[in-house]
VEXDREN-2710 file (C-alpha; in Angstrom, 1 decimal):
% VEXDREN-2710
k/r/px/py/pz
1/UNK/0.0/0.0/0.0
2/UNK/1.1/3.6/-0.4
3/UNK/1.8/5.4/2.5
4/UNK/2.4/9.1/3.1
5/UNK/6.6/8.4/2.8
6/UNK/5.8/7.1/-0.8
7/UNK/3.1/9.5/-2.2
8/UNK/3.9/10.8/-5.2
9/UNK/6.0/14.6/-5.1
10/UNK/4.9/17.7/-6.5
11/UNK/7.8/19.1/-8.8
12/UNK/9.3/22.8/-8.4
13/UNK/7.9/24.9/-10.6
14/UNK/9.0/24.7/-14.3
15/UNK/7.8/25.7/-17.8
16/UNK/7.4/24.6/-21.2
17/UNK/10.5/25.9/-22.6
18/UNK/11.8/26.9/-26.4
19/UNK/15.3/25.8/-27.9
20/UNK/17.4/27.5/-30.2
21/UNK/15.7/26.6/-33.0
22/UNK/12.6/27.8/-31.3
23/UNK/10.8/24.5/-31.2
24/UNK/8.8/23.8/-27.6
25/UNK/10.6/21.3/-24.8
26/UNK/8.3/19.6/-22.3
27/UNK/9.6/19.8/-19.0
28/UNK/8.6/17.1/-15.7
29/UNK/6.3/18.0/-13.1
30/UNK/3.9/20.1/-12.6
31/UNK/3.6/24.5/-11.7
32/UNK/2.1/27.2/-12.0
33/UNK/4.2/28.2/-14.9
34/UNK/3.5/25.0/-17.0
35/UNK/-0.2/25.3/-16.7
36/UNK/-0.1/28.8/-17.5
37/UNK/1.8/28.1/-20.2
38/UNK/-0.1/25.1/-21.4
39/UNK/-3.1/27.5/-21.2
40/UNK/-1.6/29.9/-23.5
41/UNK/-0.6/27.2/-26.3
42/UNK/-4.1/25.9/-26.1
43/UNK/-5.2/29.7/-26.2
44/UNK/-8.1/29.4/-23.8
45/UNK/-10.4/31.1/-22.6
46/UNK/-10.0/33.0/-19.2
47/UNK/-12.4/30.8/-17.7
48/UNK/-10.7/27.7/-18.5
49/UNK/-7.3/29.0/-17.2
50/UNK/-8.9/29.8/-14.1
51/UNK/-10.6/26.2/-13.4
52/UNK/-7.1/24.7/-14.4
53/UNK/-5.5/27.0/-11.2
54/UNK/-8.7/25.9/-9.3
55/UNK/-7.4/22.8/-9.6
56/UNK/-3.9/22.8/-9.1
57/UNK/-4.7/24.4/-5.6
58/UNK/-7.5/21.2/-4.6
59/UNK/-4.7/18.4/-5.9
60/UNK/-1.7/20.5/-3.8
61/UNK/-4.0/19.6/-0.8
62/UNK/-5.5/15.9/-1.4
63/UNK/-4.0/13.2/0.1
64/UNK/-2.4/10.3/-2.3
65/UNK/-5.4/7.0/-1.9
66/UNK/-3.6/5.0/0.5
67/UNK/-5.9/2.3/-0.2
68/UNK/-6.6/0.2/-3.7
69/UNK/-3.6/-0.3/-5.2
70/UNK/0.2/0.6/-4.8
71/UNK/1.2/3.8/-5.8
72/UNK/4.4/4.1/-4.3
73/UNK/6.2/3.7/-7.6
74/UNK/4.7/6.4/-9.6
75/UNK/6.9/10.0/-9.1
76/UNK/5.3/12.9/-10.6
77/UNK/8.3/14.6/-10.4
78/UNK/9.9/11.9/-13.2
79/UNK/6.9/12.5/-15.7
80/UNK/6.0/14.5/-18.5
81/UNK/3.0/15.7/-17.4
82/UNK/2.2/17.8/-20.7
83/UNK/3.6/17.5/-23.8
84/UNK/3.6/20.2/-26.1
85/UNK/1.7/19.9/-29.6
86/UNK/4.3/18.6/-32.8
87/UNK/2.1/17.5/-35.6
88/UNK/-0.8/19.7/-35.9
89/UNK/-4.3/19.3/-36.7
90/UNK/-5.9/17.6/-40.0
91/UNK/-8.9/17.5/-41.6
92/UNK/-8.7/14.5/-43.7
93/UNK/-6.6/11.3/-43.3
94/UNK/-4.8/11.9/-46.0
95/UNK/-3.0/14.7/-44.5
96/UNK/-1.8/12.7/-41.9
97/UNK/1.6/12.1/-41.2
98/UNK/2.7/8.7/-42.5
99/UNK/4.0/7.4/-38.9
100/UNK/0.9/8.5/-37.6
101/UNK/-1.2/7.2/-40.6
102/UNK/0.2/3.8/-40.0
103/UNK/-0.5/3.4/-36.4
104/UNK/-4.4/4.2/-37.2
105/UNK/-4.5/2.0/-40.0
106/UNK/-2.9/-1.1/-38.4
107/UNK/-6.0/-0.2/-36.1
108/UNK/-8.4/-0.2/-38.8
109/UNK/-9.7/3.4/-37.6
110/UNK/-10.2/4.9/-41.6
111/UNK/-12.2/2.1/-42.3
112/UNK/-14.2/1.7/-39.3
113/UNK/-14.9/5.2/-40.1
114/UNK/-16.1/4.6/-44.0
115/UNK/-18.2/1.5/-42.9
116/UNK/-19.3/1.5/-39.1
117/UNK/-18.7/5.3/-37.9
118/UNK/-20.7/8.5/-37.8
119/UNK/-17.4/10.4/-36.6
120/UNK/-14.2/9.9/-35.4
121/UNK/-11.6/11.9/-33.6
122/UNK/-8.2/11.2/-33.2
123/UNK/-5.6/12.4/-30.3
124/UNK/-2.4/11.6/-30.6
125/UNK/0.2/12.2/-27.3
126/UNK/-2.7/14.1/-25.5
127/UNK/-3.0/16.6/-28.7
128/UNK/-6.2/15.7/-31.3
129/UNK/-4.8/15.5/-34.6
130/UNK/-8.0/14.8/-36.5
131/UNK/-11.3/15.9/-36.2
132/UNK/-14.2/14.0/-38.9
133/UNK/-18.3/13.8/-38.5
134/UNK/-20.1/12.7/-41.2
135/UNK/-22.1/15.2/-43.0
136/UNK/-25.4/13.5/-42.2
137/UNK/-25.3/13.8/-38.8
138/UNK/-23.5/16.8/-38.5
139/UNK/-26.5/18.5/-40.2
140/UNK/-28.7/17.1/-37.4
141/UNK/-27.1/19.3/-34.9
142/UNK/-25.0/17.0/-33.7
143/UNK/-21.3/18.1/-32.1
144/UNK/-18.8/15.6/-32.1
145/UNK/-14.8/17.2/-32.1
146/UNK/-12.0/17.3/-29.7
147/UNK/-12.4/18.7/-26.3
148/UNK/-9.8/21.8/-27.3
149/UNK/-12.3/22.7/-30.1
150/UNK/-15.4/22.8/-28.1
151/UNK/-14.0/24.8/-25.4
152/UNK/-13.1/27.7/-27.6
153/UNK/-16.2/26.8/-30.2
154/UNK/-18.8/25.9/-27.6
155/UNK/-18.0/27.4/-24.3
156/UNK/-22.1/28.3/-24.1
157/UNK/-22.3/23.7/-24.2
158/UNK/-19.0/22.9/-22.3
159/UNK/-18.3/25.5/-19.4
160/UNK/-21.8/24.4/-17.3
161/UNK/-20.8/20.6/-17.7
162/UNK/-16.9/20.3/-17.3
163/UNK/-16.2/19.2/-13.9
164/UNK/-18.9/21.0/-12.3
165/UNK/-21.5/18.5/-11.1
166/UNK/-20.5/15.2/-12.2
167/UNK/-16.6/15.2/-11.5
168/UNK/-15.4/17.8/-9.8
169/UNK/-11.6/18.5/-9.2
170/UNK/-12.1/17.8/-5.4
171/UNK/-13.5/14.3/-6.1
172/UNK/-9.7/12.5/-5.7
173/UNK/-6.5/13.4/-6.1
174/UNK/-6.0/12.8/-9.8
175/UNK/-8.8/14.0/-11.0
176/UNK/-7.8/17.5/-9.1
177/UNK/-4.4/16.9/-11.5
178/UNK/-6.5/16.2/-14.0
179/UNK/-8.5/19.0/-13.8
180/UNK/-4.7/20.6/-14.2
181/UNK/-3.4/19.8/-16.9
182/UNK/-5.7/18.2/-18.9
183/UNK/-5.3/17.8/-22.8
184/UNK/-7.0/16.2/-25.5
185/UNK/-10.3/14.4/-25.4
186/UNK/-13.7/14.5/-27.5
187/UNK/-16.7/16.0/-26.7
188/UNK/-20.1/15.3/-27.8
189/UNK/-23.6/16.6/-27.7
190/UNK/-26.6/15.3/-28.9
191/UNK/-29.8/17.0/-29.5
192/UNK/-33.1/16.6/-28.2
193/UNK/-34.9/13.9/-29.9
194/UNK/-32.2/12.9/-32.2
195/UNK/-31.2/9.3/-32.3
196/UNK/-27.6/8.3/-34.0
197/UNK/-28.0/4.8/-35.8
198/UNK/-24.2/4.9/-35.7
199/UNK/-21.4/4.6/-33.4
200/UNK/-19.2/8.0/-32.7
201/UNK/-15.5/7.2/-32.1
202/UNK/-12.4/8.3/-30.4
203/UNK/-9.0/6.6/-30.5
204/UNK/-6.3/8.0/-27.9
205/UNK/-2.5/6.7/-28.3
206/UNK/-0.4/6.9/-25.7
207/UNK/3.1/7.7/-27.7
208/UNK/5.9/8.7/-25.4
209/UNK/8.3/7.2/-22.5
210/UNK/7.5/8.3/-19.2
211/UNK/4.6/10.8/-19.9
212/UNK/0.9/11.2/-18.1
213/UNK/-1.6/11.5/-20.6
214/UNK/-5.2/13.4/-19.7
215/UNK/-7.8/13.0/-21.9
216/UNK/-10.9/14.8/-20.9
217/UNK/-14.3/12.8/-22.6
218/UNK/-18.0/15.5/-22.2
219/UNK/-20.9/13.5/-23.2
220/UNK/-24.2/15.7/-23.3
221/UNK/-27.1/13.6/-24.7
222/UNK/-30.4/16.0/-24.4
223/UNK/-33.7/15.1/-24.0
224/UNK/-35.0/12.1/-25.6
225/UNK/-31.6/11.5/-27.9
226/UNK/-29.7/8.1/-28.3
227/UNK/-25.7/7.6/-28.9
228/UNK/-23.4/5.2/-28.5
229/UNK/-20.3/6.7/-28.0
230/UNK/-16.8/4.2/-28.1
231/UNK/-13.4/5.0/-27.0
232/UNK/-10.0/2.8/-27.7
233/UNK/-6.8/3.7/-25.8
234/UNK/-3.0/1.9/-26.6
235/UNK/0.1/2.3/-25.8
236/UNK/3.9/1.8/-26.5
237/UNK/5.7/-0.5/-24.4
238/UNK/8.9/0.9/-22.6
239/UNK/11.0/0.7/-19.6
240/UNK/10.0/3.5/-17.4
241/UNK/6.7/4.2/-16.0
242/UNK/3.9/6.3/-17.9
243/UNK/0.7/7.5/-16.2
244/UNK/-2.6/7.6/-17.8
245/UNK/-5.8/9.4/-15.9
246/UNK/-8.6/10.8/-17.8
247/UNK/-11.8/11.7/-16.9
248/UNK/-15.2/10.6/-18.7
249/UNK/-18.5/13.0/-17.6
250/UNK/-21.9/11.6/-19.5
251/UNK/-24.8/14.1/-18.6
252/UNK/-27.9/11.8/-19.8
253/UNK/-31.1/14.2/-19.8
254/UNK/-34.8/13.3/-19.5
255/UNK/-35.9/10.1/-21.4
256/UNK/-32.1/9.9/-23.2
257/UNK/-30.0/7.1/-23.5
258/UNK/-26.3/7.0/-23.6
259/UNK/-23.8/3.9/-24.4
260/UNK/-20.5/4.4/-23.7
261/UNK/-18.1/2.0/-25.1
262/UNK/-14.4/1.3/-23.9
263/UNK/-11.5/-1.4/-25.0
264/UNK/-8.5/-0.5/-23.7
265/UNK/-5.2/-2.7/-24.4
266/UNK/-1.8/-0.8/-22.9
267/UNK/1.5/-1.5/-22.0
268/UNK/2.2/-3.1/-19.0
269/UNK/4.1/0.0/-17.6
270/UNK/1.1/2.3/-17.5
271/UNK/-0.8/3.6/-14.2
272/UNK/-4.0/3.8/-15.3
273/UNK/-5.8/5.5/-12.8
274/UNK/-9.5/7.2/-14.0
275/UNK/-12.6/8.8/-12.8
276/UNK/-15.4/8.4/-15.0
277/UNK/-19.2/9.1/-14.1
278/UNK/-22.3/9.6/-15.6
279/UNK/-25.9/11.5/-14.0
280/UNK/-29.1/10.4/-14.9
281/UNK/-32.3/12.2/-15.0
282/UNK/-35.6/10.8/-15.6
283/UNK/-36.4/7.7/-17.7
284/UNK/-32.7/8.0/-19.1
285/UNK/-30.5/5.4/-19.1
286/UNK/-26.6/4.9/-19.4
287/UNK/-25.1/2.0/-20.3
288/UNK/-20.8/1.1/-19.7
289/UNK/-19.4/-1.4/-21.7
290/UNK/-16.0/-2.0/-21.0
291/UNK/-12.9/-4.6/-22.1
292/UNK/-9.5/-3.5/-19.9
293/UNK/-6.3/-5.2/-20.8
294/UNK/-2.9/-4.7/-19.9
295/UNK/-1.6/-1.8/-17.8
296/UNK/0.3/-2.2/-14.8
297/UNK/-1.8/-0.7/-11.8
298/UNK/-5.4/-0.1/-12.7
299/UNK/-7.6/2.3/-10.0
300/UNK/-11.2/2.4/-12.1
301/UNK/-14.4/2.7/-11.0
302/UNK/-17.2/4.3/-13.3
303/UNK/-20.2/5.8/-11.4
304/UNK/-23.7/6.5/-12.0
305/UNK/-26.1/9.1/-10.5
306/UNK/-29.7/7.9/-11.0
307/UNK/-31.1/11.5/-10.1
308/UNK/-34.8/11.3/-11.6
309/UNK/-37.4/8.5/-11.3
310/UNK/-37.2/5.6/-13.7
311/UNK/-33.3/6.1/-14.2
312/UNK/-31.3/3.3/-15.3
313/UNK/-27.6/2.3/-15.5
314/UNK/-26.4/-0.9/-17.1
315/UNK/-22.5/-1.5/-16.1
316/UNK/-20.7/-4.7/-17.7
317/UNK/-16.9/-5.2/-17.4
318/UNK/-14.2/-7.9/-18.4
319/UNK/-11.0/-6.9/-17.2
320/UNK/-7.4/-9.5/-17.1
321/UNK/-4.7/-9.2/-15.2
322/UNK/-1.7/-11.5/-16.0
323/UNK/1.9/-11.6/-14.4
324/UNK/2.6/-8.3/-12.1
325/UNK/-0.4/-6.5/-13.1
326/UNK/-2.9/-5.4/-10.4
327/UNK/-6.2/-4.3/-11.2
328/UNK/-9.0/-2.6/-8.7
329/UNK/-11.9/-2.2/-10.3
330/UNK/-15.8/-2.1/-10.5
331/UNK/-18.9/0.0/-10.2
332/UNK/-20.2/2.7/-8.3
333/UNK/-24.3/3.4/-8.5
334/UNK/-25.9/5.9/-6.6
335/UNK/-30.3/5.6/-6.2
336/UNK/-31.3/8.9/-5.6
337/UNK/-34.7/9.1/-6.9
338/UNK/-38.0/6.3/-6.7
339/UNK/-38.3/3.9/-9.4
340/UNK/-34.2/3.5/-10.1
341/UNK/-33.0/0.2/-11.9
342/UNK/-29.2/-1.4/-11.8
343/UNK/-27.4/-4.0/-13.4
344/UNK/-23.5/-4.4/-12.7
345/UNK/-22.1/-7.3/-13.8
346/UNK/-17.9/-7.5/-13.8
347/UNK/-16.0/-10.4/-15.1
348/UNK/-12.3/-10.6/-14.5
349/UNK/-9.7/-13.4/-15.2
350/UNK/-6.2/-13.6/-13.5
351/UNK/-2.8/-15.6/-14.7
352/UNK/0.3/-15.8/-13.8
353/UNK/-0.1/-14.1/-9.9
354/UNK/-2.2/-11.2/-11.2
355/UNK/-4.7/-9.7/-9.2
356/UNK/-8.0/-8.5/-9.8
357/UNK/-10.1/-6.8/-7.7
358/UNK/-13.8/-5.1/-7.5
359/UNK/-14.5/-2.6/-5.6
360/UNK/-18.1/-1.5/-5.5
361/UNK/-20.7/0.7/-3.8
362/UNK/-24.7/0.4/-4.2
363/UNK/-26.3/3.0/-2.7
364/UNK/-29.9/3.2/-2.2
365/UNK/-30.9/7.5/-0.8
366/UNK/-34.0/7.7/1.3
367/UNK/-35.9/8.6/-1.7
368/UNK/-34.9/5.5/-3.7
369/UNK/-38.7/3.4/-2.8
370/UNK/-39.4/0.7/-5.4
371/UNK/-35.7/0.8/-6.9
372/UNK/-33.9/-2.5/-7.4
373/UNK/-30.1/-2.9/-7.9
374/UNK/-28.2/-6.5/-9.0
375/UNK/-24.5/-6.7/-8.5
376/UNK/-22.7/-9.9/-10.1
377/UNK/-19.0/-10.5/-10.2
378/UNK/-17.3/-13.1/-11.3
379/UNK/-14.1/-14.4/-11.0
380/UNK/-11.7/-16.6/-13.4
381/UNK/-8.5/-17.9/-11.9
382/UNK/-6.3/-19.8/-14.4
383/UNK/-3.3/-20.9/-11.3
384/UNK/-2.8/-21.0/-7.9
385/UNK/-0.5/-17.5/-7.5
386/UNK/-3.1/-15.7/-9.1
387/UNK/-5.7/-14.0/-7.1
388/UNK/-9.4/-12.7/-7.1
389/UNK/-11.2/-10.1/-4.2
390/UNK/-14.2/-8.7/-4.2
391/UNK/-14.9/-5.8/-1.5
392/UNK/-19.2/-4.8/-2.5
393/UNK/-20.5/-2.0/0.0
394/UNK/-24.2/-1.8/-0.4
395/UNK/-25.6/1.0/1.8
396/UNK/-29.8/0.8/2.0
397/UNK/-31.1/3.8/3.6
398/UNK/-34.8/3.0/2.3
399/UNK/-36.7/-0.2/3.4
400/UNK/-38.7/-0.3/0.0
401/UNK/-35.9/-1.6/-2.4
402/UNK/-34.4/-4.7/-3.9
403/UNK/-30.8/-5.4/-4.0
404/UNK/-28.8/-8.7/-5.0
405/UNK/-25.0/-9.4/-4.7
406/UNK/-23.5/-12.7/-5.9
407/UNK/-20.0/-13.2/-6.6
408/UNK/-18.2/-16.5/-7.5
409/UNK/-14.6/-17.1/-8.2
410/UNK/-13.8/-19.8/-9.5
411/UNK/-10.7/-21.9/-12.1
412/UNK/-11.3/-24.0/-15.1
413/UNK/-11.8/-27.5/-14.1
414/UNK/-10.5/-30.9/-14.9
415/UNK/-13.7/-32.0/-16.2
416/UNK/-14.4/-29.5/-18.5
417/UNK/-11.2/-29.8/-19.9
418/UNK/-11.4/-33.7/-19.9
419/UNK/-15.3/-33.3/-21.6
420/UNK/-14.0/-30.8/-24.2
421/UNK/-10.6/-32.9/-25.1
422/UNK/-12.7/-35.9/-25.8
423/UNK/-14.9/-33.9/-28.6
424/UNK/-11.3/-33.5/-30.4
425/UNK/-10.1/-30.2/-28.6
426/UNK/-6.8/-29.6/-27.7
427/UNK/-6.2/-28.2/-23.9
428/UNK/-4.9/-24.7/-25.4
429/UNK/-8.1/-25.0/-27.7
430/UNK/-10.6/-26.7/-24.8
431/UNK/-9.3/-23.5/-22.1
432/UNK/-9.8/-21.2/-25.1
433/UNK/-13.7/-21.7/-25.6
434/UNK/-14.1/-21.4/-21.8
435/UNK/-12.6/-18.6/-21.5
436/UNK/-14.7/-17.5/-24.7
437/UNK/-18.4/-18.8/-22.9
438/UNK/-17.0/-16.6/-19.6
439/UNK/-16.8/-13.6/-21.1
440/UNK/-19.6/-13.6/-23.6
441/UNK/-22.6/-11.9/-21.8
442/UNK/-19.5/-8.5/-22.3
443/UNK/-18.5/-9.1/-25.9
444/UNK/-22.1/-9.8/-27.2
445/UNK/-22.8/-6.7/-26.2
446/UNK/-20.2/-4.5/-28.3
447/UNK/-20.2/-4.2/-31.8
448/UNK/-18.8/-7.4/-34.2
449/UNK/-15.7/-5.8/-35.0
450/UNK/-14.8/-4.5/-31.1
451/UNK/-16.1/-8.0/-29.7
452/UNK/-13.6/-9.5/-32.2
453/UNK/-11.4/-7.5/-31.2
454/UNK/-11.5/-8.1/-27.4
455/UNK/-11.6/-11.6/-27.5
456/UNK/-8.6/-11.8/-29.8
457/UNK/-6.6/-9.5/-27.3
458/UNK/-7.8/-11.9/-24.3
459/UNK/-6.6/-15.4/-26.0
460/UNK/-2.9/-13.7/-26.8
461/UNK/-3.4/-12.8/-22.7
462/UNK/-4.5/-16.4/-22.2
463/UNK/-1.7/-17.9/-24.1
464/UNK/0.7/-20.5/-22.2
465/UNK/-2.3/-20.4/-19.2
466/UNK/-3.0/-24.3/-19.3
467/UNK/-0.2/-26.9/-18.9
END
């Protein structure tokens, strides 16, 4: 655990800085002078500049989470906490740079964009590079662009929402740096009535050694809309640590529904530690879909406010840990209004002495009467030095609600191995379509091409686990 001898250090103050040749240097740490300065190169408004300092002050004061997972590792002082912009911004992927061009492709991003997209935008090192919404949509009043975009083109649509109500910088510790020195992102508005029949995208790459990357996600789905909203997130592998902690805020109004999509696959020398949440007003309904693969420590916990009667929030989860990785996860939903309805259902698999957690809270308010929450985690262990916990906190402060917890951990027996062998499977191929049938109510839930995805990702994790 992390004590108060191993939080991580605020750095002395420093600035982005020029060379000779006039080109802009990221310095470590975090200051005054490099939020200022990161203000400047953004060219923000005053009122963003202010709720950055805002910020800064609240994180200067929070306490490091001493609980979860160990921190002790990660120095602040040692990262790059913002890296100045080096490729610019491009309206078409043809104007891409190739090195950049490559990495998306390899991904498949143009052509998920031509075939299965309404929009896509692209950040590259915490810097959007590429900005695209099909005409279509865009024509339906629909805003879908980078967060640095919509704070100077929107500021009517973003300054209400961003980190007001639903994640404010005095939440946790990192989302206070967050709220600091954030960069990058997408936001996203809906309006009222309006119902996309296509998934809007954004793809984040994490390209540098020992940076913290900050991506800042605004959903605002309006009255009576529909979206479904995904997000992918990779990273280079290297020897030092890297830090990723963005923040995700979905604002679902009256009768709306939101779907927010995640499948995340980084290097196992990232801290990925987020705060994402989502409030609910009447008849709306959120749903989190998530795959989580890789990092190193993982601190993640998405929450729901259910704030008017008949609210919903759906939360499904497959996360794996393998080797040294350590994973503390789950779900956080709060009934604050009659008539609320949960689901949470995490599934997590652990190799190799990896750990997964979940960590969750159900809480039903005194107003909550006739809501009904069900909580459902379940645990894959492929060896003995692997581990599984579960920690639920279910808090009922109204007699006139339903709640249900189960969790079961469990490893891959003998006999299904054994009954599978003797149709013709091989172990490797017998552990494979367990591991497949465990995971499935997640993947049938995303679209073909991410469920594909996911699953492939999972058997290179499962690789080596039986024999």
């Amino acid at each position: 655990m992390a004590t108060a001898e191993t939080k991580p250090r605020i750095a002395k103050p420093s600035a982005i800085e020029e060379d000779e040749q006039g080109q802009l240097i990221a310095r470590k740490g975090i200051s005054r002078e490099v939020i200022d300065e990161l203000s400047r190169i953004k060219e923000e408004p005053e009122w963003m500049r202010a709720k950055r300092l805002r910020a800064l002050e609240i994180y200067e004061r929070k306490p490091v989470p001493t609980w979860g997972v160990d921190l002790s590792g990660l120095n602040l002082d040692e990262l790059v906490l913002y890296s100045p912009p080096t490729a610019g911004r491009f309206d078409s992927w043809d104007d891409v740079p190739e090195d950049m061009k490559k990495t998306y492709e390899d991904l498949g991003i143009p052509q998920a964009e031509r075939e299965h997209l309404a929009g896509v935008v692209g950040v590259w090192r915490q810097e959007p590079v590429y900005e695209g919404l099909k005409e279509e949509y865009a024509k339906q009043g629909i805003i879908f662009c980078s967060m640095e975009s919509a704070v100077r083109d929107y500021p009517e649509l973003v300054e209400p929402y961003f980190m007001t109500k639903c994640v404010p910088p005095q939440d946790n510790k990192f989302s206070a740096l967050h709220g600091a020195v954030w960069s990058g992102g997408a936001f996203l508005y809906v309006p009222k009535g309006v119902k996309v029949d296509l998934p809007l995208q954004a793809y984040f790459r994490m390209e540098g050694a020992g940076e913290g990357t900050f991506e800042h996600t605004l959903i605002v789905a309006d009255e009576g809309s529909d979206v479904h909203y995904i997000e992918g997130c990779t990273a280079q592998t290297y020897s030092v640590n890297s830090m990723h902690s963005a923040v995700v805020e979905i604002f679902v109004k009256e009768g709306a529904k939101a779907r927010y999509t995640t499948v995340q696959n980084w290097s196992k020398d990232v801290y990925n530690l987020n705060t994402k949440r989502a409030i609910v007003e009447a008849n709306g309904t959120v749903e989190w879909v998530g795959g989580s693969m890789g990092a190193k420590f993982v601190m993640l916990y998405p929450g729901s406010f259910l704030m008017g009667e008949g609210a919903r929030a759906d939360h499904l989860n497959v996360g794996v840990a393998s080797g040294e990785v350590w994973k503390d996860t789950g779900a956080k939903v709060l009934h604050l209004a009659p008539n609320t309805t949960s689901n949470i259902l995490a599934k997590s698999i652990s190799k190799d002495g990896g750990v997964m957690g979940y960590r969750g809270l159900v809480r039903m308010g005194p107003n909550s009467q006739g809501s009904k929450a069900r909580v459902q985690c379940d645990g894959l262990m492929m060896d003995p030095e692997s581990r599984s916990d579960t920690w639920p906190d279910i808090q009922i402060q109204n007699p006139h609600t339903t709640v249900a917890h189960e969790a079961v951990v469990g490893k891959i027996s003998d006999e299904q191995l054994f009954y599978l062998q003797s149709r013709g499977l091989t172990e490797e191929e017998a552990a494979s379509m367990i591991v497949n049938g465990f995971i499935e109510p997640v993947t049938k839930e995303l679209p073909m091409e991410y469920a594909v995805e996911l699953n492939r990702l999972i058997q290179l994790e499962m690789e080596g686990s039986i024999g």
